[in-house]
N, C-alpha and C positions, 0 to 999 in steps of 0.2 A: 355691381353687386346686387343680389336681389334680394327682398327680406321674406323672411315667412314670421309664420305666427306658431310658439311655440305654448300651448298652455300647461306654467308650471303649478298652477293651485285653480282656487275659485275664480282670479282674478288673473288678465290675461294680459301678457308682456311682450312688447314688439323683441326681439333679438336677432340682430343682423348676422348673417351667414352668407356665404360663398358658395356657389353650386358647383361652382369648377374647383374646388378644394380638392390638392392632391395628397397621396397619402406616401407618407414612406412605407417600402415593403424590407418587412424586418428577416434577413437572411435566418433561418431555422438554424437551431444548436444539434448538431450532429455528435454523434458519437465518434468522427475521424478528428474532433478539437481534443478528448481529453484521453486518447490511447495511447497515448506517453505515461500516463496514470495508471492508467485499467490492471497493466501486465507489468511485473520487474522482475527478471532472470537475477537468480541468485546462485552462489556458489555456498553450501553450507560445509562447514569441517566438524566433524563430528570428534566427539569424545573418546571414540573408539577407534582401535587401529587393527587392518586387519590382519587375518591370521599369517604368521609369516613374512611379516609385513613392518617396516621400519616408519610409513609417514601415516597418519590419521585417516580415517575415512571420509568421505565426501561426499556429498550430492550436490545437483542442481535443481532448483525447484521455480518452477513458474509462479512467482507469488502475486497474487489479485490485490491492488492496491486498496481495496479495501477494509482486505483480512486487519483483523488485530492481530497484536505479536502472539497473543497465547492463538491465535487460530493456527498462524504460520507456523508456531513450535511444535503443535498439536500434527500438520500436516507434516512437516518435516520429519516426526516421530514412527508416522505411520507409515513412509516412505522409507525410511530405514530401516523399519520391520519388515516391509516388502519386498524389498531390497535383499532381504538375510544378513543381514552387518551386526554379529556380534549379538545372536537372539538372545542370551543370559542378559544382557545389560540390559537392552531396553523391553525385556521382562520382567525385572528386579525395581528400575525406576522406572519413574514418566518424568515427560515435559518442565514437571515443574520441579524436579530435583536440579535443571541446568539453566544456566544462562546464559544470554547469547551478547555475544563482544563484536567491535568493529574495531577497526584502526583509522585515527581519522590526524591528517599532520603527526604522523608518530608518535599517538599517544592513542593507548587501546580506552575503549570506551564500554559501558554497558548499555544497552537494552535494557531498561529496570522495568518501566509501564506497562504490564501485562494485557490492559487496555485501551491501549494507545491503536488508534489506527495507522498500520503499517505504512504507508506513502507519505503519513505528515511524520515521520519520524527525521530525528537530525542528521544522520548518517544520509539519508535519501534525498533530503534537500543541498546535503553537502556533498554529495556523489553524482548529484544532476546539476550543479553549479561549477565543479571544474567541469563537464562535460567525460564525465569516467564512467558512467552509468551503463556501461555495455554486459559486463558482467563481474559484479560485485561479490565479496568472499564476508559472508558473518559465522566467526568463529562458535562455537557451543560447548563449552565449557564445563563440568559438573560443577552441581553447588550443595552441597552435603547439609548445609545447614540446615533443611526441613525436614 
């Protein structure tokens, strides 16, 4: 081992060191570790049925693990209107006239946290836990009371 001299003030201090000191090389965080996160296919049912039509409307929407619920409701709303599903309704309300349900062990649940970010939500951590996460159905429901 060989010493050098390292001066850490006025006054100077022997401190032993290793010249052959190896270093670990720290593998870089990629964005292929958290792309299970980034993206979550959804299957949305809407509130409206179409014309003609006995079973609810529906979308699938690629939702960015990010988004908050109100963004996803917000996207979801807009896709619908572009869509053409029932233009009276989702001219009449928005977003925040519905809420949106999941079924989780046979008991439906709500989506209340308007800003919750979407991927820590419990349906999503209990939908990536049995390994069901392939493509997932959250109901939208009117909610008249605003």
């Amino acid at each position: 081992m060989d010493r050098q001299h390292i001066q850490v003030s006025d006054e100077e201090r022997e401190v032993a060191r290793e010249d052959s000191r190896r270093r670990r090389r720290r593998k870089a965080i990629t964005s292929c570790c958290s792309t299970s996160m980034d993206q979550i296919n959804v299957e949305f049912v809407l509130p409206t049925v179409a014309r003609g039509g006995s079973s609810p409307d529906s979308l699938q929407l690629e939702v960015a693990g990010n988004w908050t619920v109100e963004q996803v409701k917000a996207q979801v709303w807009m896709k619908a209107v572009s869509l053409n599903f029932c233009p009276d309704f989702y001219q009449r309300f928005s977003p925040d006239h519905c809420i949106l349900l999941y079924q989780k062990k046979g008991t439906v649940c709500e989506i209340y946290d308007k800003h919750q970010v979407f991927q820590t939500l419990d349906c999503i951590r209990y939908w990536r836990g049995t390994g069901l996460l392939e493509l997932e159905t959250i109901s939208i429901k009117t909610h008249y009371g605003k």
